[in-house]
N, C-alpha and C positions, 0 to 999 in steps of 0.2 A: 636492559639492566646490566649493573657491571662486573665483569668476568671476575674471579677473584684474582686473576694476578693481572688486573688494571693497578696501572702505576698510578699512585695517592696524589700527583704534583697533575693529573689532567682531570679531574670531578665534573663527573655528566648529571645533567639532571632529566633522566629516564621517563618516559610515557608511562600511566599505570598500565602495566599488565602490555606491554607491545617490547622487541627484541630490540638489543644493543644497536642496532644502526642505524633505531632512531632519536637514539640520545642527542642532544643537545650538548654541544661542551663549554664551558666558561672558560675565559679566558684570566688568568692569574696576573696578578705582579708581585715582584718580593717584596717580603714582609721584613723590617728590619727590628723585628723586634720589640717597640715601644710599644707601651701600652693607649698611649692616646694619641688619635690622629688627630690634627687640626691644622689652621690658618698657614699654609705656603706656601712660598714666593709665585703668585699668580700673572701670569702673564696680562695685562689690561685690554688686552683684546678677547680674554673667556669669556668672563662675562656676555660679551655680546652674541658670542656665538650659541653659550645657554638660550641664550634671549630667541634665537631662532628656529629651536625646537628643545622646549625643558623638556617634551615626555622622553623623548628621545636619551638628553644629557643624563636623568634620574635614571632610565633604564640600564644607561653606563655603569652609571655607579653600584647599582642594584647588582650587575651582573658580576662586578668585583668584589662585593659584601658578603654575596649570597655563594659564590665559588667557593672561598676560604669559609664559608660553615660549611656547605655541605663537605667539602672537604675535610673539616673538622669531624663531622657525624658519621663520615664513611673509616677514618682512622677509630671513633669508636666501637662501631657496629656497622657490616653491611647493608643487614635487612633494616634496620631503624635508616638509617641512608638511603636507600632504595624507596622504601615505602610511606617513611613520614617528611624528611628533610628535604632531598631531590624536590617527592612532589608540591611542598610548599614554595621551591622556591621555582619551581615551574610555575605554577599558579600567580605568584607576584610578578612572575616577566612576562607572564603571557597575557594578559588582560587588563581591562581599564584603563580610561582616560589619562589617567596620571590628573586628576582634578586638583587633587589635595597639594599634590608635590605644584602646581601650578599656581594656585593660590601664594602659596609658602614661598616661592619664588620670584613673583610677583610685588608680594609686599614687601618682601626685602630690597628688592630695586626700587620699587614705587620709594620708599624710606631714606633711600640715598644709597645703597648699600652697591659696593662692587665690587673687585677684586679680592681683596683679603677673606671676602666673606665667602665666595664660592666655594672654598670646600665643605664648611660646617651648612652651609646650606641645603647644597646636595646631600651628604650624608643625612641633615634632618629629615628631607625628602624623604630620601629612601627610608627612612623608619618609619613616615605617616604608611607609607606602601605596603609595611609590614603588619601596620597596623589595622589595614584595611583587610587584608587578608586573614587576620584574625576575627574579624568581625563578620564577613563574610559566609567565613567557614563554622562558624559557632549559629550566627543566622539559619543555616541552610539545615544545621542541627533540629535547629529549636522547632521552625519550621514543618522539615520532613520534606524540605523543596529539591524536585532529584535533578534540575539543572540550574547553572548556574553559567554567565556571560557566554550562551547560546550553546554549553555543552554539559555532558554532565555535573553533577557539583562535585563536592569535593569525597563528601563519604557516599555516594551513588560509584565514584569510581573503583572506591576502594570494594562496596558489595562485588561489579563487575570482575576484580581483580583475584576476589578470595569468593566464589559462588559459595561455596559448602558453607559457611556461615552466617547464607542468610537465612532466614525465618521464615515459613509459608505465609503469604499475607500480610508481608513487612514490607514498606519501603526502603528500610535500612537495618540492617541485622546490627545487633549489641555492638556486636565487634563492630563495624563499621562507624559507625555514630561514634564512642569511644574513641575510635583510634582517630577522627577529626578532630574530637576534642582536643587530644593532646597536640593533634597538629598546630590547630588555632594557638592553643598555649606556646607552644614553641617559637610561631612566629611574632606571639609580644614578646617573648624572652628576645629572642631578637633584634627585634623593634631596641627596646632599652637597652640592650646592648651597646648598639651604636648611639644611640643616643649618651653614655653614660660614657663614650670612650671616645666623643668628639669634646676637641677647645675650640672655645669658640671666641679665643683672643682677649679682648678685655675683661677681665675679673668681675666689671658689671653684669655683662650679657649671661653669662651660663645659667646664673639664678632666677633671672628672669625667663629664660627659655625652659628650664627644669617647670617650674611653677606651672606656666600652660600646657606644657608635656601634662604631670601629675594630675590638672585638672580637667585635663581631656580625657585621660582614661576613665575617669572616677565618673564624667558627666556620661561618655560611653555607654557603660554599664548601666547607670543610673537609666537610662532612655531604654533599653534593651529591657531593665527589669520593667519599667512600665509597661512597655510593649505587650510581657508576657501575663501582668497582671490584667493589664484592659481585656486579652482574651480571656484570661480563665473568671474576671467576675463579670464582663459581659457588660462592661461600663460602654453607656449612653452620651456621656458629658462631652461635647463639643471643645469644650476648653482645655479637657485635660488630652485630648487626640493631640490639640495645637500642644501641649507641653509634653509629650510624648516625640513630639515631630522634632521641638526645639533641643531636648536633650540629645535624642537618641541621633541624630541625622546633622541639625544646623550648627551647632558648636560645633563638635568633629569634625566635619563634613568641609565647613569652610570658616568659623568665627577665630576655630582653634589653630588652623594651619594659618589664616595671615597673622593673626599676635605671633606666632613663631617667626615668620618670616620679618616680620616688624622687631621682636625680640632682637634677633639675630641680626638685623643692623643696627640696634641700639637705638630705637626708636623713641621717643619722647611719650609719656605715658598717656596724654591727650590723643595723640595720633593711634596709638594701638587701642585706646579708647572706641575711636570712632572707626576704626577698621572691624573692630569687635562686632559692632552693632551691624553695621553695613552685612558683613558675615551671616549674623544672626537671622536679617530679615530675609538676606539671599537663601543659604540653607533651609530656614521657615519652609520658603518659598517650593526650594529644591525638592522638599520631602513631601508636599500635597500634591507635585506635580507628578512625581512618582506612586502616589497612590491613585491618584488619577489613572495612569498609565496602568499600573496593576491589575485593574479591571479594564480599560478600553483598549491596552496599548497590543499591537501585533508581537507575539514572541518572537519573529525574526527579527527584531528590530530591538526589542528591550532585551532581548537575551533571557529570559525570564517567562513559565508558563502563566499563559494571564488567569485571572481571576483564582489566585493564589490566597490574597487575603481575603478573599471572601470566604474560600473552602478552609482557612485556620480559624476565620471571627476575629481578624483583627480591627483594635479602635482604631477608623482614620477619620480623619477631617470628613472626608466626603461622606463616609457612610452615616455619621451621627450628625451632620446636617442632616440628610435623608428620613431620619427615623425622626426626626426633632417635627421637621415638615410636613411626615404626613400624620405623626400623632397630633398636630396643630391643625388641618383640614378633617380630621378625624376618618383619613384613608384608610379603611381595613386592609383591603386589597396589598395595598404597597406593604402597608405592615408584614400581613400574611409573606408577601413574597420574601420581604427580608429576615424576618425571624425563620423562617425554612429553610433561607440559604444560607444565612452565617453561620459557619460552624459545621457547616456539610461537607466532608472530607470527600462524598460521592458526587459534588454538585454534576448536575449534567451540562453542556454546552447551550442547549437549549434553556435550562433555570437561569446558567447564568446570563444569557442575553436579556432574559427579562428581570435581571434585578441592574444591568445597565440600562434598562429600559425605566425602570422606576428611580435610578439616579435622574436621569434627565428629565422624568418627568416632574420631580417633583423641584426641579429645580436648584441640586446640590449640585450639579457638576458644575452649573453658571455660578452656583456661590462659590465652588471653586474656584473657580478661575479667574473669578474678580478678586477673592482675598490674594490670589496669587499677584495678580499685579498692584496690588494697594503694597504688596511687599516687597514688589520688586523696586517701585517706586520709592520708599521708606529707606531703602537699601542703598540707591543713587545717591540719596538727598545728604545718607551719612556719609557716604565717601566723597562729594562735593565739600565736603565741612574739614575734609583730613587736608592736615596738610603734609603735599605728596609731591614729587616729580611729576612733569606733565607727561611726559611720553610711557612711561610704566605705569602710571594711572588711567591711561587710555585703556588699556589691557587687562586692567584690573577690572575696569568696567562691562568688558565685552563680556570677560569670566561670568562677572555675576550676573549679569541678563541671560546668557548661555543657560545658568544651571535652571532656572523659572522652566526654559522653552520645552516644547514636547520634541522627544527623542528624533533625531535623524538630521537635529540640526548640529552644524560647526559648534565642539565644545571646546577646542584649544584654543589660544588666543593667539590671534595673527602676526604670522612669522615678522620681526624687528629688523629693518632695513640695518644695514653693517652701518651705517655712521650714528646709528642711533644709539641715547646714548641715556641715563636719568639726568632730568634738566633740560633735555632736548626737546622741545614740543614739538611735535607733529603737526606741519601743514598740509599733509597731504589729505584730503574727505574722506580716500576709499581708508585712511586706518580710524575716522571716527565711528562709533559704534551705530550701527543703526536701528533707530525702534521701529518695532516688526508688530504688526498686528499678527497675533494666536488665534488661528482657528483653532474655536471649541473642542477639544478630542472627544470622540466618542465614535460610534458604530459606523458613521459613513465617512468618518476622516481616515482612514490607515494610512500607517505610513509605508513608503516605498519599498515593495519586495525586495528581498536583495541586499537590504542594508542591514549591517550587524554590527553597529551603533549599540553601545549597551549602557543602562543606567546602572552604574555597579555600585551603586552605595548601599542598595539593600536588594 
């Protein structure tokens, strides 16, 4: 934590509740004052070097953005610095694929886009990152889930950090929950921030990037309120799970970060058209594959304790196929087991193996996974239709196959040989994508001890 006479110009971002050495420090640059960053004289060889690790370049940036706030928050207040700003912007650097920032990155080169646009692109970046973090930490809220990408969440650390406030028989004391709230909120404040205080060059582009920004957030929430209304009325419908999936996870998640990156090169409205959809079916995809994982998937590996939405009664794809199934063979049994265990905050290890046992038996995990590739398939067909660079479309490809697959596979997309370039097709096989037969997940598939691979979108 930082001493009081820490000089304002080095801002750490502090472990909750562990002593000053093992702060983290950001590294600054001067600020000359304008109020809006954007488009400068980029060297033609960035680009490329983005191209051989975006999580990495986003992280740069992230680590520059997020320095000068917390820096900001600690000239307002210590303890709000310490306890909400620091830890959020820990939380943004330290975790996740960098999916989104990847996507966004992607479609901007897939679209022709290079050098002028790499800074507005990164910074958008870094704001999807904040935006995830927001979502994340509001998630973990609503939830009551006390870890999150394989360690505690967000307001579990903060119980750890302040004990006397919490609650006998609480997962999360008032305070705690509360004071993520505002975290979460702080990091959309954030998010828009940078967003509101990059140019992004041509006088066309900003409006069009604003717009899918505005309708991200809006679809966000919109997904997140379904989410919490499917648990509390206990909705059965199949279709509205799939439109719960598609608000809350597929736009965000990927439809919304390529129009940004399509945006941001100026893209033709046909092409962010068809990257939209492609998005849509991949995200679909992402987010059954994830609730798949929810109940089968090994917590070392999702970062996430499983059978999570079972024990809240969440609507997903899987389970209301399940319940659709066996009230159509007139299964009691499976019924019995699933109406006992949603919604069972106590479920035991043992219930919940056997309502992964009544998933498979009745057949919804297979329906899963076939809807999963009918969409991952739907997904290709649209991005075959965009018209794209061929070497950045390669990558855009592996992206969205990636997000379908079950955890512990390669989710970034393969590093881009230095002459490579948008326009540049790729002759080399090992960079075309290869389609990979998915074993089933379920109780005899685990993945790899060891690996801590995390699906961090929910």
């Amino acid at each position: 934590m930082h001493q009081s006479g820490a000089p304002a110009s080095t801002p750490t971002v502090p472990n909750f509740g562990t002593p000053s050495d093992t702060a983290v420090p950001f590294r600054e640059r001067p600020d000359d004052g304008t109020a809006v960053v954007g488009p400068v004289a980029v060297d033609a060889e960035v680009p490329v070097l983005v191209d051989a690790d975006v999580p990495a370049a986003v992280g740069r940036e992230l680590e520059r953005l997020l320095g000068e706030r917390v820096a900001g928050a600690a000239a307002l207040d210590r303890v709000f610095a310490d306890d909400v700003a620091a830890p959020v912007a820990r939380f943004t650097l330290g975790g996740g694929g960098r999916m989104r920032s990847q996507f966004l990155w992607w479609a901007m080169r897939a679209c022709g886009g290079a050098g002028p646009e790499t800074p507005a692109a990164l910074r958008t970046a870094a704001a999807l990152e904040l935006i995830q973090t927001c979502a994340l930490i509001h998630d973990d809220v609503m939830d009551g889930s006390p870890r999150r990408r394989g360690g505690p969440s967000f307001h579990a650390r903060l119980v750890a950090r302040y004990p006397g406030t919490a609650s006998p028989g609480t997962a999360a004391a008032p305070f705690a929950s509360s004071a993520a709230i505002l975290a979460g909120d702080l990091a959309l404040a954030w998010a828009d921030d940078i967003v509101a205080a990059t140019d992004f060059g041509d006088a066309a582009v900003r409006p069009r990037v604003l717009e899918n920004w505005r309708a991200m957030r809006t679809e966000m929430v919109a997904g997140q309120y379904l989410d919490l209304h499917g648990q509390a009325t206990g909705s059965r419908s199949a279709a509205r799970a799939v439109r719960t999936a598609c608000l809350k996870t597929a736009l965000y998640t990927v439809a919304r970060p390529l129009a940004l990156g399509a945006a941001v090169a100026g893209a033709d409205p046909r092409t962010v058209l068809d990257l939209c959809a492609a998005g849509r079916y991949a995200g679909t995809a992402f987010q059954l594959r994830d609730d798949i994982e929810g109940v089968f998937g090994d917590p070392l590996v999702t970062g996430k304790p499983s059978g999570d939405d079972i024990r809240s009664g969440k609507l997903t794809y899987l389970v209301a196929i399940a319940r659709a199934r066996a009230e159509s063979r007139g299964s009691r049994a499976a019924l019995s087991v699933l109406e006992s265990s949603l919604g069972n905050a106590d479920l035991s290890e043992a219930r919940l193996q056997r309502v992964r046992e009544v998933l498979t038996e009745t057949g919804a995990l297979a329906a899963a996974e076939e809807r999963i590739e009918r969409l991952r398939a739907a997904g290709e067909r649209r991005l075959d239709a965009a018209t794209l660079e061929p070497a950045p479309a390669l990558r855009l490809r592996t992206l969205l196959a990636a997000v379908a697959a079950p955890t512990g596979r390669a989710r970034s997309a393969p590093a881009v040989p230095a002459a490579s370039t948008p326009g540049a097709a790729s002759t080399n096989p090992a960079h075309a994508p290869a389609r990979q037969t998915r074993p089933v997940a379920g109780p005899a598939s685990r993945r790899p001890s060891g690996t801590t691979a995390d699906r961090s979108s929910r």
